[in-house]
C-alpha positions as semicolon CSV with decimal commas, in nm:
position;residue;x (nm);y (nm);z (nm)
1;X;6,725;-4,521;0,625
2;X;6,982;-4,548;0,364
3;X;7,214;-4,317;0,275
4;X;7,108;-4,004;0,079
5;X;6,746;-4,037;0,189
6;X;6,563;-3,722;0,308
7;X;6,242;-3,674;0,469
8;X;6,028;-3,475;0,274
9;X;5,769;-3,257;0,496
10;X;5,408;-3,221;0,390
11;X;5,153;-2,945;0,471
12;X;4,902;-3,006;0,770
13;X;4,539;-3,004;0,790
14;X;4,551;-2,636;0,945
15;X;4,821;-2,535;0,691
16;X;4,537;-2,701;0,422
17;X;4,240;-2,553;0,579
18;X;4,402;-2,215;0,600
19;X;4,477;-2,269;0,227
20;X;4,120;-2,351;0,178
21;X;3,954;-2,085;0,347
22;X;4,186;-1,831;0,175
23;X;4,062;-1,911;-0,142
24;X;3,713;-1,927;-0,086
25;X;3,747;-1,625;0,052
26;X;3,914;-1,489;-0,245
27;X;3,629;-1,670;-0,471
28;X;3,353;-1,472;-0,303
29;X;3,530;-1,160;-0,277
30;X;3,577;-1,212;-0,675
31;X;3,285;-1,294;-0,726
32;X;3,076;-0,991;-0,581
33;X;3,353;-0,738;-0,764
34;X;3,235;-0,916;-1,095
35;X;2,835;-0,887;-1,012
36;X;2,938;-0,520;-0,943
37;X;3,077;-0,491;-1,262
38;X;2,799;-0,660;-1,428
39;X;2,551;-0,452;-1,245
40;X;2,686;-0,106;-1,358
41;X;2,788;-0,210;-1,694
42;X;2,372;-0,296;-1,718
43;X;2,341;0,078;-1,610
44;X;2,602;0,151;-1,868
45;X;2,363;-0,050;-2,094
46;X;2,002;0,083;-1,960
47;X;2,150;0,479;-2,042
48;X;2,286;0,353;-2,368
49;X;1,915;0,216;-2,439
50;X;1,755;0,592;-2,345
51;X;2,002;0,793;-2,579
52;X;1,995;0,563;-2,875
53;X;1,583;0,581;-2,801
54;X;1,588;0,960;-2,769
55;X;1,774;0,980;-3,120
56;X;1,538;0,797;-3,272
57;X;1,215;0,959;-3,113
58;X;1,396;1,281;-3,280
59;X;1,393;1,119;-3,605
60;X;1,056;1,014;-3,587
61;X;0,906;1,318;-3,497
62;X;1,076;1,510;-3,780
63;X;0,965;1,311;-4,053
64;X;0,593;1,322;-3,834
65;X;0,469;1,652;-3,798
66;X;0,637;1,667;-3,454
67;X;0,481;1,353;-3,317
68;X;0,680;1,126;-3,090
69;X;0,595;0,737;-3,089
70;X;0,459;0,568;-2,799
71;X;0,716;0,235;-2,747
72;X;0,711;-0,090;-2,496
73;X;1,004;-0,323;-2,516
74;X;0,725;-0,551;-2,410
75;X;0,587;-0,555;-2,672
76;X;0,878;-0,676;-2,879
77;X;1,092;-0,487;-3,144
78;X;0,955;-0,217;-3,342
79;X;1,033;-0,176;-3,691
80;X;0,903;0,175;-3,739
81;X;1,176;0,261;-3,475
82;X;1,431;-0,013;-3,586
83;X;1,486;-0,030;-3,211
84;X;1,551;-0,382;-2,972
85;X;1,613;-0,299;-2,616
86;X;1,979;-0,437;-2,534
87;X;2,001;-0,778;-2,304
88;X;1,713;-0,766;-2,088
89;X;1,688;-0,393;-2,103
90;X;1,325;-0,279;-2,010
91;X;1,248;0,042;-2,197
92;X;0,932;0,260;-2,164
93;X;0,789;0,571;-2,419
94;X;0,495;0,773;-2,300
95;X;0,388;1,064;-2,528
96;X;0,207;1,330;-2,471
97;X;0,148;1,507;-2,819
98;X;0,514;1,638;-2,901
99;X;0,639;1,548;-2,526
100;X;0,782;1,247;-2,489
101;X;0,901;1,004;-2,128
102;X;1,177;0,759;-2,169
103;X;1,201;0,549;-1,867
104;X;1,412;0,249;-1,847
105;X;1,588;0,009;-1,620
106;X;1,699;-0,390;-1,576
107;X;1,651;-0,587;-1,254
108;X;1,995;-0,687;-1,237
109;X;2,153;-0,377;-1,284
110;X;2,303;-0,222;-1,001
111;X;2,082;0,188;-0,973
112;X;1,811;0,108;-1,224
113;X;1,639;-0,216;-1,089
114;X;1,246;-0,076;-1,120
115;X;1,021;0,064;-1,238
116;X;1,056;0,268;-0,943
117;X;1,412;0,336;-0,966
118;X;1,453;0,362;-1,338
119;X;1,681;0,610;-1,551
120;X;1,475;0,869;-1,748
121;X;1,540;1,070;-2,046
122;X;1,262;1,378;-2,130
123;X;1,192;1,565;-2,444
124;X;1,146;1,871;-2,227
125;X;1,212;1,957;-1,825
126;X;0,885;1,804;-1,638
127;X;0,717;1,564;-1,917
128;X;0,843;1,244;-1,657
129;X;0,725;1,400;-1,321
130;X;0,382;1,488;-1,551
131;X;0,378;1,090;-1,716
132;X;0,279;0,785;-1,610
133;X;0,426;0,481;-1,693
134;X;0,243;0,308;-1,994
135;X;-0,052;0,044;-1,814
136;X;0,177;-0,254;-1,961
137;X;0,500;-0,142;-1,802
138;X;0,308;-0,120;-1,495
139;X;0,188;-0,451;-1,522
140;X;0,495;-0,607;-1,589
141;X;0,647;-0,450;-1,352
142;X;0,447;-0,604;-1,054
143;X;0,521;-0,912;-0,967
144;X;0,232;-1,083;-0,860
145;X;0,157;-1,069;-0,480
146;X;0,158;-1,442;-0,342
147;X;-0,111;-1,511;-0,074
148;X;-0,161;-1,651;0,255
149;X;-0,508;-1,829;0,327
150;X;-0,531;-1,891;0,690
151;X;-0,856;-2,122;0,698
152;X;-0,862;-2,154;1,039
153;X;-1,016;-1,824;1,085
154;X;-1,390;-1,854;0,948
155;X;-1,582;-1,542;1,074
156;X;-1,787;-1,256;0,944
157;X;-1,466;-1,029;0,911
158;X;-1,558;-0,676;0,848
159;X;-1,267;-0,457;0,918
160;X;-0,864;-0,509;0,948
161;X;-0,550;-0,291;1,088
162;X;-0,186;-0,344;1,064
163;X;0,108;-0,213;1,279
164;X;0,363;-0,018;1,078
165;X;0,566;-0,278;0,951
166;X;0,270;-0,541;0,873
167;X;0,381;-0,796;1,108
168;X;0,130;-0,738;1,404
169;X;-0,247;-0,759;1,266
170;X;-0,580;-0,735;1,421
171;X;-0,902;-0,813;1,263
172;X;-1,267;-0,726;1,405
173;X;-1,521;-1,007;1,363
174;X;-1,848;-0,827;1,198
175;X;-2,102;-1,084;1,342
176;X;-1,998;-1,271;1,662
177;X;-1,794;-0,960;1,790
178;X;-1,450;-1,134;1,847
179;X;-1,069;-0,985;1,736
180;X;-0,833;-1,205;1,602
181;X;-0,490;-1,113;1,615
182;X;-0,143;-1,168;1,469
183;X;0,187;-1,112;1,552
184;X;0,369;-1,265;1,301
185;X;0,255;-1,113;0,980
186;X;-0,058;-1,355;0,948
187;X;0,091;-1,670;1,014
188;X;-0,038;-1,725;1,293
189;X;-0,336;-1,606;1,471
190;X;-0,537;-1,583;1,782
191;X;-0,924;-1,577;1,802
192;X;-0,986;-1,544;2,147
193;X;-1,041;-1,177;2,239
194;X;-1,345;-1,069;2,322
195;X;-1,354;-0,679;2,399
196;X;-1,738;-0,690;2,457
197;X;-1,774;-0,977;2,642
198;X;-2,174;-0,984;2,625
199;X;-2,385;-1,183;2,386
200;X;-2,202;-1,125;2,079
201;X;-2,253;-0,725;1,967
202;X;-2,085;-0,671;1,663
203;X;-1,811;-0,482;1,593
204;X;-1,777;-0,258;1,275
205;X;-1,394;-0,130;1,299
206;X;-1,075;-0,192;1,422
207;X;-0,770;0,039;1,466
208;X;-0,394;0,042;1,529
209;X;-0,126;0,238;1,644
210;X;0,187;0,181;1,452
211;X;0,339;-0,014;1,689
212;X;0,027;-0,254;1,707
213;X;-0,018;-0,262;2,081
214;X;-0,262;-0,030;2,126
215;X;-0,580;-0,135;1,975
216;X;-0,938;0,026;1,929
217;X;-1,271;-0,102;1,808
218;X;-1,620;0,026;1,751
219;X;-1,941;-0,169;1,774
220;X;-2,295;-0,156;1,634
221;X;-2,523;0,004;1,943
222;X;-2,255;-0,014;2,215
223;X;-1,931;0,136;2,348
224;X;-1,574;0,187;2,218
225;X;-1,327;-0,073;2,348
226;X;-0,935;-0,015;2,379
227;X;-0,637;-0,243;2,395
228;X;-0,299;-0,142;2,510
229;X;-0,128;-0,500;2,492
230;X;-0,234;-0,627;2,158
231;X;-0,591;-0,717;2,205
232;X;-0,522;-0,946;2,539
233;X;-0,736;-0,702;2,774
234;X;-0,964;-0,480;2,652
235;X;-1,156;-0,157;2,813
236;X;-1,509;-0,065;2,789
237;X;-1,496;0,352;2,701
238;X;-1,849;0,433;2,829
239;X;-1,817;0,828;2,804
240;X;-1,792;0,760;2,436
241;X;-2,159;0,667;2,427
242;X;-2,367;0,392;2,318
243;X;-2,414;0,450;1,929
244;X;-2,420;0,292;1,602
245;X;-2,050;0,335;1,547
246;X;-1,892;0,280;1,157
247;X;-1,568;0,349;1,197
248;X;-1,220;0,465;1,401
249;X;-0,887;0,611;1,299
250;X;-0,565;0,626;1,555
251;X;-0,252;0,839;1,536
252;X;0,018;0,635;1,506
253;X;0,105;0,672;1,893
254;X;-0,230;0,549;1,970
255;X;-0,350;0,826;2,174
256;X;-0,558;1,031;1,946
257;X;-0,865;0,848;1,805
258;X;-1,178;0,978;1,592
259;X;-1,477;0,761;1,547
260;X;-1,773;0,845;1,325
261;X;-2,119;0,698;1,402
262;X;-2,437;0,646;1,155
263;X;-2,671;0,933;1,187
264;X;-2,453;1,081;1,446
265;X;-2,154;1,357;1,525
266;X;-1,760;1,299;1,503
267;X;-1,618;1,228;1,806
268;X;-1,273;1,277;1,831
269;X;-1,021;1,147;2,195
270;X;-0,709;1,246;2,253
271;X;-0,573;1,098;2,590
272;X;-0,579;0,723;2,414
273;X;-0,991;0,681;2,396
274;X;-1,039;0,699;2,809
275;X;-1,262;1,029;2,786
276;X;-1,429;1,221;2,370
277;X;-1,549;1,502;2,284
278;X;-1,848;1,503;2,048
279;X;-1,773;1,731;1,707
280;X;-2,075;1,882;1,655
281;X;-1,932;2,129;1,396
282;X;-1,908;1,830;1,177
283;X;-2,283;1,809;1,177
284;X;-2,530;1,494;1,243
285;X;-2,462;1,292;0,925
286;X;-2,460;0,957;0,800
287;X;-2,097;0,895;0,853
288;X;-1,904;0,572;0,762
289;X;-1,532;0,638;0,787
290;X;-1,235;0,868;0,879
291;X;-0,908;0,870;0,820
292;X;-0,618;1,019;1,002
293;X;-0,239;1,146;0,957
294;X;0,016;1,008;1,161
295;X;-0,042;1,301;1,453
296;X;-0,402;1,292;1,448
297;X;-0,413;1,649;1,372
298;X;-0,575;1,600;1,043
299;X;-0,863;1,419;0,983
300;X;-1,111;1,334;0,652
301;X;-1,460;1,170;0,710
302;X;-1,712;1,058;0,443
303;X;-2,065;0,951;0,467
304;X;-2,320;0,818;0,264
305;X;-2,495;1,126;0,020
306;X;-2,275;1,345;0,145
307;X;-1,941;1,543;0,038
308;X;-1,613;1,496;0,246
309;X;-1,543;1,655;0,522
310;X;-1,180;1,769;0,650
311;X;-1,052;1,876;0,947
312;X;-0,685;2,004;1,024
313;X;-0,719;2,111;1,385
314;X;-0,803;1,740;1,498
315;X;-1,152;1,756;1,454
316;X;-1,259;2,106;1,610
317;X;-1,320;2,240;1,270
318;X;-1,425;2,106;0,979
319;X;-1,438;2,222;0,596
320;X;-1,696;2,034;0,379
321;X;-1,522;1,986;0,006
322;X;-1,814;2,052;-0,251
323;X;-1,600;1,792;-0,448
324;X;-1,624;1,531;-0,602
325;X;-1,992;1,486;-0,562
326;X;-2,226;1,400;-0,269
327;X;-2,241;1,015;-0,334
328;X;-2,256;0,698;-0,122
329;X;-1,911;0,659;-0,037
330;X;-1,808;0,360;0,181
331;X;-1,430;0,469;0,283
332;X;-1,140;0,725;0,267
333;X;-0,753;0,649;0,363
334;X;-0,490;0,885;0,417
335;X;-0,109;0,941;0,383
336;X;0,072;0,957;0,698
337;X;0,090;1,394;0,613
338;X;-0,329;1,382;0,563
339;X;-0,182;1,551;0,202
340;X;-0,299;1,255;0,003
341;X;-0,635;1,141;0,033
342;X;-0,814;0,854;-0,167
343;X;-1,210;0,764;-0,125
344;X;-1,456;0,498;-0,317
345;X;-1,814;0,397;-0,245
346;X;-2,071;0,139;-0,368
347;X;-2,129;0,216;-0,711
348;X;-1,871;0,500;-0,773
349;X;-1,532;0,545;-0,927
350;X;-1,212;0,606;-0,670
351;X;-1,093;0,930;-0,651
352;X;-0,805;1,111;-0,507
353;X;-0,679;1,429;-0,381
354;X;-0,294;1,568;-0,344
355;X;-0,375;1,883;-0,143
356;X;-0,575;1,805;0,159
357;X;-0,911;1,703;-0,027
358;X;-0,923;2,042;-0,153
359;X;-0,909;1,934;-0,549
360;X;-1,001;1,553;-0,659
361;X;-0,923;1,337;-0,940
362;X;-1,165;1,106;-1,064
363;X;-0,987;0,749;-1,118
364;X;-1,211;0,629;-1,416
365;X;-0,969;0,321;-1,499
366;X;-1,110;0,021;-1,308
367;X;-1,481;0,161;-1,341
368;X;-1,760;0,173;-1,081
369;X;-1,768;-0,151;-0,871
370;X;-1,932;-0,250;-0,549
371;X;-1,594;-0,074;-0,305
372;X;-1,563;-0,202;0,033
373;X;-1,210;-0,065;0,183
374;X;-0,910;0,087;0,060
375;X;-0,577;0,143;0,197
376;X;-0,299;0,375;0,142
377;X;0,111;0,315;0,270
378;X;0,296;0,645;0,453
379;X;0,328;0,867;0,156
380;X;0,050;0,772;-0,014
381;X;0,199;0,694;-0,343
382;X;0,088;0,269;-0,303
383;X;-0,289;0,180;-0,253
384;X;-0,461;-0,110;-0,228
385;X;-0,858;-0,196;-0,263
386;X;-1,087;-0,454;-0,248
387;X;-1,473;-0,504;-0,416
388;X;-1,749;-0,713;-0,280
389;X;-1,756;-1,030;-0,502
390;X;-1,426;-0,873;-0,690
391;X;-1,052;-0,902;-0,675
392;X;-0,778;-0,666;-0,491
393;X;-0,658;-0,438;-0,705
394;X;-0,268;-0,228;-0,627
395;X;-0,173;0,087;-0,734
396;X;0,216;0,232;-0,684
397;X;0,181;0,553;-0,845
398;X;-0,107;0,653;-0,628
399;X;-0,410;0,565;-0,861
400;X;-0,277;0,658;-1,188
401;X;-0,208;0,284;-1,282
402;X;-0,411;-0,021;-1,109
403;X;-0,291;-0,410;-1,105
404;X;-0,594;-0,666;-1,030
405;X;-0,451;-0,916;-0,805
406;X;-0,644;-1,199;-0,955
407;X;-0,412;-1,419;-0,756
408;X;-0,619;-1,360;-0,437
409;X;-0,932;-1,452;-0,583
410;X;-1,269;-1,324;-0,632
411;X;-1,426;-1,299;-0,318
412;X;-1,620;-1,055;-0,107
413;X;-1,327;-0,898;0,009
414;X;-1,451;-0,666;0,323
415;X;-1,099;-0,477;0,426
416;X;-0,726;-0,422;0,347
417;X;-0,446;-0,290;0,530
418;X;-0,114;-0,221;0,413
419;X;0,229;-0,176;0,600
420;X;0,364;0,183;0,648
421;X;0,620;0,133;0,298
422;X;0,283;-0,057;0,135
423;X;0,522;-0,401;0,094
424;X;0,290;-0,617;0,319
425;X;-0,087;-0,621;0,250
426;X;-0,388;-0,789;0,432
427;X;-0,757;-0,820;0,385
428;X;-1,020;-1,002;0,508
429;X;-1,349;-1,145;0,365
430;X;-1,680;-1,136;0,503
431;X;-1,767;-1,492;0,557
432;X;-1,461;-1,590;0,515
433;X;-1,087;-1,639;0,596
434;X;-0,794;-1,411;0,658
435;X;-0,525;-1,340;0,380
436;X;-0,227;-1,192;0,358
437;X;0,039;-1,127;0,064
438;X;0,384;-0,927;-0,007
């Protein structure tokens, strides 16, 4: 080394790696702090939207004769308005004569992502909670649900159930009298179980506690079968009788049922299906399903030419609605409270009820069709229901709006299920293959 000469020390790889992970942790860090200040600077944006909209549904109406102006950004600008929704702003006007609904929100903002979520701005105190979104916003606003076709599964399916979350499934075979079951959301199944285990007596329905290990199905002329480990083992419930059974509902602990049979009583079981008691206050009708809240307490049964029938004593009394109509309906679902109710049948509209089926709305929009099954999530407020030879059609505002889910197909769709929060949806079809969708 000559004279003068220094060695000069360089960093090592930890020193370098340290350096390296340090700023790539100060990257991300700086990163998320500027989507955050994107995100509320779009809810900045999205309010922005409503006032400017509410100023100018003012101006309208005073040079209208008090009229406000219907509006969908959707629809592109409006020059009667001389309004354009900022960035990708979505913004909403309902009116109702003088009343007017301004909902809007952006799906990168950070409070107002939905349709569900979205900021409002009212003419007067109520007009929102009294509103519907317009159809298109609706339809915009649902993405379309993307399906899973599991072809190995060719049956006669004729009913389906879903645990809570929509990840365990069971579905009763209508012809050969075999479950299949899932336990990963329909990716998978297994076709093996048998509850009957004779020459091949249908089954007609299938229920689940929300858990999905305890299972329940009803046949055509025979007995009620249970499951308490997911359909493996299965128990014949002779002191239920031998009838023409249509349907069963479970509490979502599995140990109160209610069944229904054709030209028969309401039988109701609360010790998990092992001994019923027959319901003979609910008359000898031609029943063909029942629905039940969470605690099995309250209970709603239809038939075919008859009215509904409720029950909030778990089935020891029963009040027969004089509306809507006697008609042939084919199935009623229920909120997790029994507050909500929703029923269809062959050949009528839907209709639904927010106080215990003691008032009902007729749901005229998607017309009379050929109803199989309908489905409802915890509070009632999503539904889901399927036509012979038709699509699956969503609602999230609980029947005020409805989305055909064309991407399923046209089909004879013969049952639907939804998860507790209504995210995960399955059906079956008779003659067919299993689906399911989010």
């Amino acid at each position: 080394m000559g004279i003068g000469q220094k060695y000069i020390r360089g960093f090592t790889i930890v020193e370098l790696l340290i350096v390296i992970v340090i700023i790539g942790i100060l990257a991300t860090v700086t990163a998320i702090v500027y989507s955050g200040i994107q995100a509320n600077a779009r809810d900045t944006s999205v309010l922005s939207d409503l006032d400017t909209m509410d100023g100018l549904q003012t101006s309208y109406s005073l040079k209208n004769g008090g009229n406000a102006k219907p509006y969908y950004s959707g629809n592109g600008p409006d020059t009667e308005l001389d309004f354009a929704p900022s960035g990708d702003n979505v913004i909403d006007v309902v009116v109702n004569g003088d009343d007017y609904c301004i909902r809007g929100y952006n799906t990168k903002s950070s409070s107002y992502k939905t349709l569900s979520t979205e900021a409002i701005k009212e003419s007067s105190s109520g007009v929102c909670g009294a509103t519907s979104p317009s159809q298109l916003a609706m339809s915009d606003s649902i993405p379309p649900i993307v399906w899973t076709e599991d072809s190995y599964t060719s049956g006669y399916w004729i009913d389906i159930a879903s645990s809570s979350d929509g990840i365990k499934l069971a579905a009763a075979e209508g012809q050969n009298g075999y479950v299949a079951t899932s336990t990963n959301g329909g990716a998978e199944w297994v076709t093996w179980h048998d509850p009957v285990n004779v020459d091949a007596l249908p089954l007609t329905a299938i229920a689940s506690s929300s858990d999905g290990n305890k299972l329940a199905v009803t046949t055509e002329g025979g007995y009620i079968y249970n499951s308490i480990d997911g359909g493996i083992n299965w128990v014949e419930r002779t002191t239920s009788g031998s009838r023409y059974w249509t349907d069963i509902a479970s509490s979502n602990d599995g140990n109160k049922l209610a069944a229904v049979a054709n030209n028969g009583y309401i039988y109701t079981s609360s010790d998990g299906g092992a001994t019923w008691v027959e319901r003979t206050t609910s008359g000898i009708r031609t029943w063909q399903s029942i629905a039940s809240s969470s605690d099995g307490n309250k209970l709603a049964a239809v038939g075919s030419w008859n009215y509904i029938y409720t029950s909030s004593d778990g089935g020891a009394t029963w009040v027969e609605r004089a509306t809507p109509q006697s008609g042939v309906w084919q199935d009623i679902a229920s909120s997790s409270d029994g507050t909500k109710l929703v029923i269809m049948g062959q050949g009528q509209y839907i209709n639904t009820s927010s106080d215990g089926g003691a008032t009902w709305v007729e749901r005229a929009t998607l017309g009379r069709k050929d109803w199989q099954d309908i489905a409802s999530s915890n509070d009632g407020s999503k539904l889901a229901a399927v036509a012979n030879n038709g699509y699956i059609y969503t609602s999230i505002n609980f029947g005020d709006n409805w989305t055909e889910q064309t991407t399923g197909g046209n089909r004879q769709w013969s049952s639907v299920a939804l998860s507790e929060d209504g995210a995960r949806i399955s059906a079956t079809v008779y003659s067919g293959f299993l689906y399911t969708g989010m």
